[in-house]
MARSE-971095 format. One record per residue (C-alpha): x, y, z. Coordinates in Angstrom, 3 decimals. Example, Ala and Ser with C-alpha at 12.3 -4.5 7.8 and 13.67 -1.06 7.14 Angstrom:
+----------+----------+----------+
|       c1 |       c2 |       c3 |
+----------+----------+----------+
|   12.300 |   -4.500 |    7.800 |
|   13.670 |   -1.060 |    7.140 |
+----------+----------+----------+
***
This chain:
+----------+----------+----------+
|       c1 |       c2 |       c3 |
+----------+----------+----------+
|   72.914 |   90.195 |   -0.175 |
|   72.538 |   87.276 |    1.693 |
|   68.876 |   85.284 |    2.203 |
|   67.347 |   88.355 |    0.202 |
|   68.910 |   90.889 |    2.756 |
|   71.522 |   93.390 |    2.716 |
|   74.392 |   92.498 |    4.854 |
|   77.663 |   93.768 |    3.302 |
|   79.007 |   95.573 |    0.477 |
|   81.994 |   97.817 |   -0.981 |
|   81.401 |  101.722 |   -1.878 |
|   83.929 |  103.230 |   -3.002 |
|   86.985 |  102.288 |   -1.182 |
|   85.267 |  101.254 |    2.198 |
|   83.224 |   98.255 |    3.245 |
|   79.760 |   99.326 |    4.316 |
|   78.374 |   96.754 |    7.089 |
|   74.842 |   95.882 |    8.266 |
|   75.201 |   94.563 |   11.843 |
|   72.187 |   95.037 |   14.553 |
|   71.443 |   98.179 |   15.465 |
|   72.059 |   97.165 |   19.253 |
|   75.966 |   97.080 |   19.273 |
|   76.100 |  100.843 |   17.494 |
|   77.721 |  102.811 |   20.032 |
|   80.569 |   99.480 |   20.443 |
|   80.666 |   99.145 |   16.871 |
|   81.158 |  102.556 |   16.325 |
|   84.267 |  102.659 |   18.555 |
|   86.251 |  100.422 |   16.181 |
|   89.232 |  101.120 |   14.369 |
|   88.202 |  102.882 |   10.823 |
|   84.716 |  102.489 |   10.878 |
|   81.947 |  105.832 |   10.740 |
|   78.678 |  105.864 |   10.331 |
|   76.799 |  105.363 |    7.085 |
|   75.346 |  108.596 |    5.721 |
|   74.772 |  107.146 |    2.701 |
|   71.481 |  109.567 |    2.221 |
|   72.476 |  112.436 |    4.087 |
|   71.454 |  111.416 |    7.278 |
|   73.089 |  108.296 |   10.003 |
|   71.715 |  104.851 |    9.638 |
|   72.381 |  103.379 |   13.086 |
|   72.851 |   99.320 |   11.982 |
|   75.178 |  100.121 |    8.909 |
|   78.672 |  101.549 |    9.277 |
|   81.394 |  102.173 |    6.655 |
|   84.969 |  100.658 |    7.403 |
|   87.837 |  102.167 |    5.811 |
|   90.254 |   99.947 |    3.774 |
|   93.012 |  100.285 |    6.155 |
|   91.138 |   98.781 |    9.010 |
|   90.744 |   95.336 |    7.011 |
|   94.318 |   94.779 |    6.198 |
|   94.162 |   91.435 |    7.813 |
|   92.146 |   88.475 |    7.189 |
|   91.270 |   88.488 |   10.963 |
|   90.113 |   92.291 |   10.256 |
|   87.912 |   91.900 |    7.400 |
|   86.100 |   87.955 |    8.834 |
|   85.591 |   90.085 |   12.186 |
|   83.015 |   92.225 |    9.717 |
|   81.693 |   90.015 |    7.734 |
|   80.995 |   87.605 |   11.132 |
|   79.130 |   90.846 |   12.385 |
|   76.920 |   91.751 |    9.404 |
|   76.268 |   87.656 |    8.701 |
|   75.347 |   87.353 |   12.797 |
|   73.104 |   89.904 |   12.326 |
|   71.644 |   88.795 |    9.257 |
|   70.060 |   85.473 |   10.633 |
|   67.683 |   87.892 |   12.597 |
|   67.632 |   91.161 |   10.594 |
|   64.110 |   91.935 |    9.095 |
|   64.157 |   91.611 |    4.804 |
|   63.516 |   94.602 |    3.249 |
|   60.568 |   96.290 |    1.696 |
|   60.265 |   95.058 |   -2.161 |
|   58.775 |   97.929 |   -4.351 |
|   56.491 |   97.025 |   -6.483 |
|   56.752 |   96.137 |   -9.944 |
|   55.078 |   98.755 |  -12.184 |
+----------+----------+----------+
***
C-alpha cells in the first residue's frame, strides 16, 4: 500500500502490480506477466509477474516504477464500513 492505495504486492510466488489501466494491452505483452484473476474474472490495471521475469534489479524497479507512476493518480479505494 502506498498513500492508502494498493500498488504492489507478492502472492504466492509472483508479484501482482497495479499500474493504469491505459497501458494494459503494452503491459500485458511483457516478459512473465498475465493478467490478475485473482476473483475469477481479469482485472485490467493489475497483472501478476512471474518470479523469473524480476531476476534483475532493473526487472523488478521497472514494476515497481509502473505501479508507483500509477499510484500518484490512481483513485483510493472504497473503505467498508466499520460494523
Amino acid at each position: 500500500m502506498v498513500n492508502d492505495k494498493m500498488c504492489v504486492g507478492v502472492e504466492k510466488e509472483r508479484l501482482m502490480v497495479r499500474f493504469d489501466p491505459a497501458k494494459y494491452e503494452a503491459v500485458m505483452e511483457k516478459e512473465g506477466c498475465r493478467p490478475m484473476d485473482f476473483t475469477g474474472r481479469v482485472m485490467k490495471g493489475y497483472a501478476f509477474v512471474d518470479i523469473e521475469a524480476l531476476n534483475t534489479k532493473s526487472k523488478l524497479e521497472y514494476w515497481i516504477k509502473l505501479a508507483l507512476e500509477y499510484n500518484k493518480i490512481a483513485k483510493p479505494s472504497k473503505k467498508k464500513k466499520k460494523l
